[in-house]
N, C-alpha and C positions, 0 to 999 in steps of 0.2 A: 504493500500500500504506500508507503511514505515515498518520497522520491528525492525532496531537496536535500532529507539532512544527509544521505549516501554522494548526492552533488556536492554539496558545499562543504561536508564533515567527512570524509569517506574513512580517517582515523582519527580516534580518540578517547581519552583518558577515559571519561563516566558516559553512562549513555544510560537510561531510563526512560523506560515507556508505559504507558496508561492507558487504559479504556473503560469504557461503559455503555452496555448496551441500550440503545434508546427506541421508545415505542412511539416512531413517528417515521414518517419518509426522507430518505438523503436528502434533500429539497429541503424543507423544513428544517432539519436538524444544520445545516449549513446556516442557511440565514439566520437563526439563533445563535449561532454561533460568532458569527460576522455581525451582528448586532449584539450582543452582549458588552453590558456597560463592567469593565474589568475596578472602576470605583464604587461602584452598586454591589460588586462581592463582599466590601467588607461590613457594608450596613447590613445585607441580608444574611452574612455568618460572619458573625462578631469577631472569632477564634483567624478568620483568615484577612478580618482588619487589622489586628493585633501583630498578627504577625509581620504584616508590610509597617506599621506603626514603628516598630522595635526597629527594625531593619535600618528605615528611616531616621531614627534619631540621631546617628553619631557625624550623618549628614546637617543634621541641622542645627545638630552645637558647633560643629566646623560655621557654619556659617554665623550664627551667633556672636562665638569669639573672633569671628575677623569684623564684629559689628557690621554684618549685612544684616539685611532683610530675608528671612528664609522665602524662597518661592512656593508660593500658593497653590496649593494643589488642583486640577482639575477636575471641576461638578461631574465629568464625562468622560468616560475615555472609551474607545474598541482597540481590538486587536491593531487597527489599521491606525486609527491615532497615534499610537508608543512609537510609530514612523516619521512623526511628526515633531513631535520633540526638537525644541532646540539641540543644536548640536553638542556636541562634551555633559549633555546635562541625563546621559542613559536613553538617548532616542535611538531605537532598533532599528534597521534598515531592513528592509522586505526583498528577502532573498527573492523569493520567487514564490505565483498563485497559478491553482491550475482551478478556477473558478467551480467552485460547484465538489471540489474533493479535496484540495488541503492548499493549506498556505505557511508558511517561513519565513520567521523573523531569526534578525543576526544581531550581536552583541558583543562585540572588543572592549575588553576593559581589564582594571585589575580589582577584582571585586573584594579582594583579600580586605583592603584597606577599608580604615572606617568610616572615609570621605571617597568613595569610590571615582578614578580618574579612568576616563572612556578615550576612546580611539574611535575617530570618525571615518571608517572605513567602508567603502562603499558595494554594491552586490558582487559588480565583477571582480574588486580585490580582495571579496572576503578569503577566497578560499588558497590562496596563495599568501595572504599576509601571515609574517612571520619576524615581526619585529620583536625581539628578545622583552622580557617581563611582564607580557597581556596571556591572559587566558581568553579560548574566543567561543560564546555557544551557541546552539542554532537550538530553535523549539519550532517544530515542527507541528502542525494541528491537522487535524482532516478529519472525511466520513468515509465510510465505507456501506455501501448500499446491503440491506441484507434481504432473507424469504420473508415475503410478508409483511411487507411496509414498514421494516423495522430497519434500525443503523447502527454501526458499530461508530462510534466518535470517540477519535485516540489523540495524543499527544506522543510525540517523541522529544526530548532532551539529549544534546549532545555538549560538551563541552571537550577542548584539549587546550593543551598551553605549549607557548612558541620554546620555551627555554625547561630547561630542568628547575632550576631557579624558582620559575612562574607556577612550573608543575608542584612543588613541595610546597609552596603556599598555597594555592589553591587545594591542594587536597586536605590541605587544615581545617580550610576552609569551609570546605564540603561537610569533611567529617564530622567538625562541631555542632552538627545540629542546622546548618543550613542546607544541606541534601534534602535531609525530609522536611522540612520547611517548604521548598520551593517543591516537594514533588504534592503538598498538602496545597499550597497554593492553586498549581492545575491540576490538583483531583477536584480541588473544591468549583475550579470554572466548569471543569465537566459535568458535575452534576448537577451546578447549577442549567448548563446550557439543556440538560438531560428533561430536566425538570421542566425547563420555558417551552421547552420542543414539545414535550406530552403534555401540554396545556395549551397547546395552540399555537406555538410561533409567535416569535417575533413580528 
């Protein structure tokens, strides 16, 4: 099923994948999916606001003690929005969409750090950059059509790191409690999407 994270990731360190079966048609479960407000997850499950809240914080005492202004978070966001982002501030680049069964988003940065520093890296050089101290991950989303009007809606996670260096932090990284963190994060989108879809669509 998946296509881009094999294009753009074809090696790497961690890879983790997710699904959940939903009672609704490819169709459907897409457009829920591609409408799904990724800031309406943490009002509708507290536990996966919290998490991005935490995450968040050591960003915004960085920003604090240089007496900035922290940036205000957006009412709204989709999948396709995080593309949008100013640049250096964690805006994904959109690997690539095969409309109607999956899409991929790309992310350079060094996520170790408590002020996380991004690499604006663009589709065609994602997968060739290789600038020493970035780890680079690809998330991967789609449906897969099933019998009976029903759909399989998965996610795949890839990550690898340019340096050995980038590799041993990162994997600290990971280990600490932020692996499953982020795989709770897009289980929680899934069933939210799971959920919108078998109630009618977006």
């Amino acid at each position: 099923m998946p296509v881009f994270a094999d294009q753009f990731l074809p090696v790497f360190d961690i890879s983790t994948e997710l699904a959940v079966p939903v009672e609704a048609d490819s169709a459907t479960t897409w457009s829920t999916l591609m409408a799904a407000d990724l800031m309406e997850m943490g009002r509708r499950r507290p536990m996966l606001g919290l998490l991005g809240a935490v995450r968040a914080l050591p960003e915004l005492a960085t920003h604090v003690l240089r007496g900035q202004r922290p940036p205000r978070a957006p009412s709204h966001m989709t999948l396709r929005d995080t593309t949008e982002l100013p640049a250096g501030s964690g805006s994904w680049t959109l690997l690539g969409e095969r409309p109607g069964r999956e899409i991929a988003l790309g992310l350079v940065g060094r996520f170790w750090r408590p002020a996380i520093s991004y690499a604006d890296v663009p589709a065609e050089a994602f997968k060739d950059f290789a600038e020493p101290g970035y780890a680079k991950t690809v998330y991967a989303l789609g449906v897969q059509a099933l019998a009976g009007e029903r759909t399989l809606l998965w996610a795949q996670m890839r990550t690898t790191s340019t340096d050995e260096h980038a590799r041993r932090w990162f994997r600290r990284y990971w280990t600490f409690g932020v692996g499953s963190g982020a795989q709770l994060l897009v289980g929680g989108l899934l069933e939210i999407v799971r959920d919108d879809a078998e109630s009618g669509g977006a």
